[in-house]
py3Dmol code that shows the C-alpha trace and the ligand (Angstrom):
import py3Dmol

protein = """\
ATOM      1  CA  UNK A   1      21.282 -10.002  27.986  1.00  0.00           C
ATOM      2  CA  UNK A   2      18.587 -10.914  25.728  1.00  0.00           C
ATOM      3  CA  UNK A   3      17.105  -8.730  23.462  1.00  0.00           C
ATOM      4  CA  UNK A   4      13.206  -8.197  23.792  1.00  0.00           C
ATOM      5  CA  UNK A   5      11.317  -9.966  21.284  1.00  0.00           C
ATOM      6  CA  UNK A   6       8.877  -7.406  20.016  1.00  0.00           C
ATOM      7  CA  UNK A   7       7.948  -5.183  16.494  1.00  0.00           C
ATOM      8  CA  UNK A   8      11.020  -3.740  15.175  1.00  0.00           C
ATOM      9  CA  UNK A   9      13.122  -2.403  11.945  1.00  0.00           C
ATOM     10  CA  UNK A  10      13.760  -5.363   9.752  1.00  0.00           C
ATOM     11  CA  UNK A  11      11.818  -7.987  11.672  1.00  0.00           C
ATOM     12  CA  UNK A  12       9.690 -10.111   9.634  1.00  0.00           C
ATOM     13  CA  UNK A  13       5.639  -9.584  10.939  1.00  0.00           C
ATOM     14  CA  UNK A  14       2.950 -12.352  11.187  1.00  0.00           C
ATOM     15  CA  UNK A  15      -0.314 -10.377  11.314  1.00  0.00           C
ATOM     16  CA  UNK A  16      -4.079 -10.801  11.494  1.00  0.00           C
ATOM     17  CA  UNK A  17      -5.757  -7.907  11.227  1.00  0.00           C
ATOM     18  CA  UNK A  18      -9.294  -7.089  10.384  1.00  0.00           C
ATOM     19  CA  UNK A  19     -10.526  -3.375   8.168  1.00  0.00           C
ATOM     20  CA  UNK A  20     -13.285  -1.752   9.669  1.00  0.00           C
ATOM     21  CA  UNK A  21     -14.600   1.166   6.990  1.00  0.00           C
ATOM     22  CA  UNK A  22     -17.625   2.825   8.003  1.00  0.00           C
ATOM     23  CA  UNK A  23     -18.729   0.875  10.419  1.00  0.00           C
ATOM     24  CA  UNK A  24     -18.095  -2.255   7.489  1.00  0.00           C
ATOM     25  CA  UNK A  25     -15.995  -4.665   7.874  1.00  0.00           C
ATOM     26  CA  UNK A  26     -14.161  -3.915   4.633  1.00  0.00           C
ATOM     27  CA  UNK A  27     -12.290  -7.735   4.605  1.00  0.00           C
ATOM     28  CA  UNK A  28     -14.846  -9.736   3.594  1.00  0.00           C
ATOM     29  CA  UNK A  29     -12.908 -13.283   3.940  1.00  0.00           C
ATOM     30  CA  UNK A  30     -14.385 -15.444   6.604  1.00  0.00           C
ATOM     31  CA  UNK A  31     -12.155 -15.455   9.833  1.00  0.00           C
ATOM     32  CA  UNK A  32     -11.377 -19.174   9.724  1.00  0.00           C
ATOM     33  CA  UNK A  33     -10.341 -18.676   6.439  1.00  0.00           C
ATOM     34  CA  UNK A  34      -8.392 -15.619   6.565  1.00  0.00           C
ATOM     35  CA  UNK A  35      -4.632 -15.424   5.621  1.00  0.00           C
ATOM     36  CA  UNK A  36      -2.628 -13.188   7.996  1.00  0.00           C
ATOM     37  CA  UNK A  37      -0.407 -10.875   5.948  1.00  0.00           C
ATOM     38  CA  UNK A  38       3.699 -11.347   6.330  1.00  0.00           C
ATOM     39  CA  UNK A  39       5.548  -8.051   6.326  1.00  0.00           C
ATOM     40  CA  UNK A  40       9.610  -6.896   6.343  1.00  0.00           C
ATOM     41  CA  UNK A  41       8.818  -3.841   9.494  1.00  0.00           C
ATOM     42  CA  UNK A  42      10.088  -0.490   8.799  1.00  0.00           C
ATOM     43  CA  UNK A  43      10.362  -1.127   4.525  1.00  0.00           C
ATOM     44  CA  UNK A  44       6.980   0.867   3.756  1.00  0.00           C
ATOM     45  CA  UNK A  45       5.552  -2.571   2.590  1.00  0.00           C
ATOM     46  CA  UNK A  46       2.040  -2.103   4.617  1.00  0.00           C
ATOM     47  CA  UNK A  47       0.076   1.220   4.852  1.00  0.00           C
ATOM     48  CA  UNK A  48       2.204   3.963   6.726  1.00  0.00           C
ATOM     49  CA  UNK A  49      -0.325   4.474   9.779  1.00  0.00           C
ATOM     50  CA  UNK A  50      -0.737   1.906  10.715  1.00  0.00           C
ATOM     51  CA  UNK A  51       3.406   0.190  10.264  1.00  0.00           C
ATOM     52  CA  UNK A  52       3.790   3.351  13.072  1.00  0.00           C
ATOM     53  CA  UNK A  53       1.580   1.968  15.276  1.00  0.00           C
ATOM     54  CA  UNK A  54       3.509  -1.522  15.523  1.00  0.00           C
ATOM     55  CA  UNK A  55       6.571  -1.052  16.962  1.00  0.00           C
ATOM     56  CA  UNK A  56       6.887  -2.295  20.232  1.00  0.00           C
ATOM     57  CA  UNK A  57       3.859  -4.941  20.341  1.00  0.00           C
ATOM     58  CA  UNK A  58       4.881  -8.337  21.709  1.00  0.00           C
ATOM     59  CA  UNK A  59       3.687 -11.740  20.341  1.00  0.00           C
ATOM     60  CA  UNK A  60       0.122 -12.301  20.882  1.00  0.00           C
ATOM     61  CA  UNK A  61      -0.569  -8.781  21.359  1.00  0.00           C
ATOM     62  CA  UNK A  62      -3.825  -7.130  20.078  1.00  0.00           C
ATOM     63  CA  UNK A  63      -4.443  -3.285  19.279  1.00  0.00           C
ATOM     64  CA  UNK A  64      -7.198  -1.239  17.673  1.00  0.00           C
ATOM     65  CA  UNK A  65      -5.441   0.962  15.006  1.00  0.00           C
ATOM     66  CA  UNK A  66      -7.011   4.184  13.700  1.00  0.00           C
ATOM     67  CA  UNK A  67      -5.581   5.671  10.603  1.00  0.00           C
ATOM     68  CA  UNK A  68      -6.526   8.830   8.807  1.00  0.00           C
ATOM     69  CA  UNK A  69      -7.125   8.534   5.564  1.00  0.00           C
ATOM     70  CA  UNK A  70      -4.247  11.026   4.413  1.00  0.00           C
ATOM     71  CA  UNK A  71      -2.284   8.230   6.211  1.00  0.00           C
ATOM     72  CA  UNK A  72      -3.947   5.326   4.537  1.00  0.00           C
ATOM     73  CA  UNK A  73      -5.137   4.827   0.846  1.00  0.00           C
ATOM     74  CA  UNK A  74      -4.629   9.220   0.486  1.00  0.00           C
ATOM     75  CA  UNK A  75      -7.374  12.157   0.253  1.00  0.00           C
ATOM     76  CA  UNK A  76     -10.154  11.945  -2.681  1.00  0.00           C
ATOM     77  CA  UNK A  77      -8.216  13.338  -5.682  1.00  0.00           C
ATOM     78  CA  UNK A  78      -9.912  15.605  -7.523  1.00  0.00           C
ATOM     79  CA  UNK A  79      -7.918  15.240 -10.898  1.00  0.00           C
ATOM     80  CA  UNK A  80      -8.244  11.341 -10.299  1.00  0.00           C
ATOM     81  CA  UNK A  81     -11.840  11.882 -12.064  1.00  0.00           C
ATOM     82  CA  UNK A  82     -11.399  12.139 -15.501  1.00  0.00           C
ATOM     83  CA  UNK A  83     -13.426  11.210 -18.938  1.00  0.00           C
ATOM     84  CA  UNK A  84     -12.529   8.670 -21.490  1.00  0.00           C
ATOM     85  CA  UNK A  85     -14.283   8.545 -25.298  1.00  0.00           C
ATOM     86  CA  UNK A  86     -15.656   4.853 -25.162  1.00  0.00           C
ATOM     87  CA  UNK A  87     -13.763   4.181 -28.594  1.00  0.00           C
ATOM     88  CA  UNK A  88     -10.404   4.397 -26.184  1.00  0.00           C
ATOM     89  CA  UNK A  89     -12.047   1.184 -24.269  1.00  0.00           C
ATOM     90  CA  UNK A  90     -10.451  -1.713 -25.274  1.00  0.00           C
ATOM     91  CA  UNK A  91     -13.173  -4.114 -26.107  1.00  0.00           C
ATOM     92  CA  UNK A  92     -12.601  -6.433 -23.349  1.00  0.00           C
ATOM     93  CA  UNK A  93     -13.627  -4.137 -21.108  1.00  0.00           C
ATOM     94  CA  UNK A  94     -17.812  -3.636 -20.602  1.00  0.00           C
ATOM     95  CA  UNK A  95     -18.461  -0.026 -20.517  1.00  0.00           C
ATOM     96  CA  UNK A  96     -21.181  -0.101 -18.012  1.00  0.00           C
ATOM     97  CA  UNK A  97     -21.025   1.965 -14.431  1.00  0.00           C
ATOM     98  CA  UNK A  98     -19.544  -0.215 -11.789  1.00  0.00           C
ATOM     99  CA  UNK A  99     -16.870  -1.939 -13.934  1.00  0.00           C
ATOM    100  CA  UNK A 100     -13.382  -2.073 -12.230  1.00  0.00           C
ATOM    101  CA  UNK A 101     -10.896  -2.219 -14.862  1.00  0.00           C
ATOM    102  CA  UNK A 102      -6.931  -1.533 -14.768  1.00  0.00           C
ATOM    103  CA  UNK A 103      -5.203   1.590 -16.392  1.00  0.00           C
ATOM    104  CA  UNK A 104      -1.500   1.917 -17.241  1.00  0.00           C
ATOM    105  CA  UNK A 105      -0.195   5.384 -16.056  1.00  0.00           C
ATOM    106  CA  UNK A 106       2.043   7.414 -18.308  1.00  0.00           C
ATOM    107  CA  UNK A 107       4.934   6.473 -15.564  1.00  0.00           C
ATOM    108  CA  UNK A 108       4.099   2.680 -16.100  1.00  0.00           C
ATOM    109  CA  UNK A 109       2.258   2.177 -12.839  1.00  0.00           C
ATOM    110  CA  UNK A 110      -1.332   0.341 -12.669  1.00  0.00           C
ATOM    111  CA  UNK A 111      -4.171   2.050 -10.888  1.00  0.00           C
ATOM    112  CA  UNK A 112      -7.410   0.293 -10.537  1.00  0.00           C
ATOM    113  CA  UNK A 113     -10.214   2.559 -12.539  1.00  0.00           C
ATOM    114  CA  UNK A 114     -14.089   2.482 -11.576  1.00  0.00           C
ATOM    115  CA  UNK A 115     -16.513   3.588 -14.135  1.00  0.00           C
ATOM    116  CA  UNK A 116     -18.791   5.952 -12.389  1.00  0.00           C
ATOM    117  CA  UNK A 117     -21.102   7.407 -15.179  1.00  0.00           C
ATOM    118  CA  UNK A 118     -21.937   7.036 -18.582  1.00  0.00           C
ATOM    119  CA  UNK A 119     -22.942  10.214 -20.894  1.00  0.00           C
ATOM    120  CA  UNK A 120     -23.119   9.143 -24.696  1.00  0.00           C
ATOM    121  CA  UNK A 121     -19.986   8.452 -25.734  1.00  0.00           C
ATOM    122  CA  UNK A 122     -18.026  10.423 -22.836  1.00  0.00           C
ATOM    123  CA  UNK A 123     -17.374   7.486 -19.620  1.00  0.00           C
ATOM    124  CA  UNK A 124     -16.603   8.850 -16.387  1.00  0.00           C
ATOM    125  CA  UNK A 125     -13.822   7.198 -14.732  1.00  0.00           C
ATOM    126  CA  UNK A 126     -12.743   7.716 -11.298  1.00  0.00           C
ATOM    127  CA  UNK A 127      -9.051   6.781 -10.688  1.00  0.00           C
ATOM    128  CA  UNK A 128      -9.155   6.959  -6.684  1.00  0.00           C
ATOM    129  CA  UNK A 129      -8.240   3.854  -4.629  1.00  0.00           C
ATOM    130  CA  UNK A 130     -11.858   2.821  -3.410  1.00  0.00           C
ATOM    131  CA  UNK A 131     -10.267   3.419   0.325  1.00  0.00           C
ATOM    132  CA  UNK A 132      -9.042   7.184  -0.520  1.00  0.00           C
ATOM    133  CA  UNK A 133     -10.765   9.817   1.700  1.00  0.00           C
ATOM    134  CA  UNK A 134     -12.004   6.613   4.221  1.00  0.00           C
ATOM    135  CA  UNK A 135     -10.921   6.499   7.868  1.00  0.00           C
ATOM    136  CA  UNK A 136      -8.880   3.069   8.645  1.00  0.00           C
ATOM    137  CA  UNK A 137     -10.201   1.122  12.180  1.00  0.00           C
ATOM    138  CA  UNK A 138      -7.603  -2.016  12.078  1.00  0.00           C
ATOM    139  CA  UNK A 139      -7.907  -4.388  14.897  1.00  0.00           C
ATOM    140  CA  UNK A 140      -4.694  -6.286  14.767  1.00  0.00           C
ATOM    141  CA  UNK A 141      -2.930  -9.585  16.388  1.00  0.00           C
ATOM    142  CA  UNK A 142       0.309 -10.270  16.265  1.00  0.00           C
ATOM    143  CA  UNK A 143       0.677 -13.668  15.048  1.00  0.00           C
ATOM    144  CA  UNK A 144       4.594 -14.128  15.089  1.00  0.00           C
ATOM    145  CA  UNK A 145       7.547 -12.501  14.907  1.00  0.00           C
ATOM    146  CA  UNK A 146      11.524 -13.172  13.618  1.00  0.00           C
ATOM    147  CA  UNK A 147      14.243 -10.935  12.434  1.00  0.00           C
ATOM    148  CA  UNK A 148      14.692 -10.940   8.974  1.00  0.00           C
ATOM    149  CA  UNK A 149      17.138 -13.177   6.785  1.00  0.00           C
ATOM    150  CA  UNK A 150      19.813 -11.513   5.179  1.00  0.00           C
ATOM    151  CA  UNK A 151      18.681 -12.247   1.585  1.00  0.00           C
ATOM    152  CA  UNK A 152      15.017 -11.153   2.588  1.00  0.00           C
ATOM    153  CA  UNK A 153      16.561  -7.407   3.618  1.00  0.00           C
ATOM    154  CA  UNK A 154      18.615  -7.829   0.254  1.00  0.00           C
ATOM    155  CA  UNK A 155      15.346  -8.648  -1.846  1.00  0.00           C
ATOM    156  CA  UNK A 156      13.015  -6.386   0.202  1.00  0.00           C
ATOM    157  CA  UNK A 157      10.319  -9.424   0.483  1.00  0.00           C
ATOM    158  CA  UNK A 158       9.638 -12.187   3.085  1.00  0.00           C
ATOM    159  CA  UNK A 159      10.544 -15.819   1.584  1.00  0.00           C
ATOM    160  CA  UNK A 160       7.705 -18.026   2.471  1.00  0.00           C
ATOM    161  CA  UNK A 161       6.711 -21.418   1.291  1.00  0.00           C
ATOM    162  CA  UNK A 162       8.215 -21.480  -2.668  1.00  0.00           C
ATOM    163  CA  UNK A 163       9.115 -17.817  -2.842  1.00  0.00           C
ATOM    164  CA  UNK A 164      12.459 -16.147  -3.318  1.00  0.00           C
TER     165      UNK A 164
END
"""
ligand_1 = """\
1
ZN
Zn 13.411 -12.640 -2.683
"""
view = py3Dmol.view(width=600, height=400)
view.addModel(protein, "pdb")
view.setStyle({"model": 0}, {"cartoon": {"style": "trace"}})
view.addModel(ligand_1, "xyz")
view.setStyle({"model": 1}, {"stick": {}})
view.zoomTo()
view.show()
């Protein structure tokens, strides 16, 4: 007996999917254009709500996804807003409102940062994902689907063209 080919644990995704925010579409590539993304299922490696919502779909398959935010990029933090002195900015950086810079945590992580407001020498700087506190609409396709090779499990990444 043959085992149904659908979305499971350790089976290597080919997705399109387009990100509706707001009523935007929040992927801006053109359609023609657009990569679909390549995933290891059940390893975390795409946003929790909507990996869920996968399981079971069959090649060629379409779905409208909703996530909750708390389930996507998080809630708004309110600690994520925080004030730097402008002599901390390294000069590459332009202090003006609207820059997108990256920050090194303490732990060694890198957030993206988003000046939000300027007040003498004091810069606002909101550490939120731009997605946290948004509702996800995903309208995916799956493209193609294959269990996983050994040494991608190992590795805990897809080998495509030239990667390992
Ligand atoms: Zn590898």
């Amino acid at each position: 007996m043959s085992e149904e080919i659908v979305v499971k644990d350790n089976w290597v995704v080919q997705l399109d999917y387009k990100l509706t925010v707001d009523g935007e579409v929040v992927d801006t590539a053109d359609p023609e254009d657009r990569e679909p993304i390549e995933f290891i299922q059940g390893q975390g490696q795409i946003i929790s709500g909507l990996e869920t919502e996968l399981y079971g779909m069959a090649v060629g398959e379409s779905r409208h996804v909703e996530v909750k935010a708390e389930d996507g990029y998080g809630d708004i933090d309110d600690e994520a807003f925080i004030t730097v002195e402008r002599d901390d900015f390294p000069g590459s950086i332009p202090v003006e409102v609207g820059t997108v810079f990256e920050m090194r945590e303490p732990e060694g992580d890198l957030l993206l940062a988003r000046i939000i407001g300027i007040e003498g020498d004091e810069i606002n700087v909101d550490l939120n994902h731009p997605l946290a506190g948004k509702d996800l609409h995903f309208d995916v396709t799956v493209l193609a689907l294959r269990a996983a090779a050994p040494e991608e499990l190992d590795h805990g990444h897809v080998h495509g063209d030239g990667s390992h």
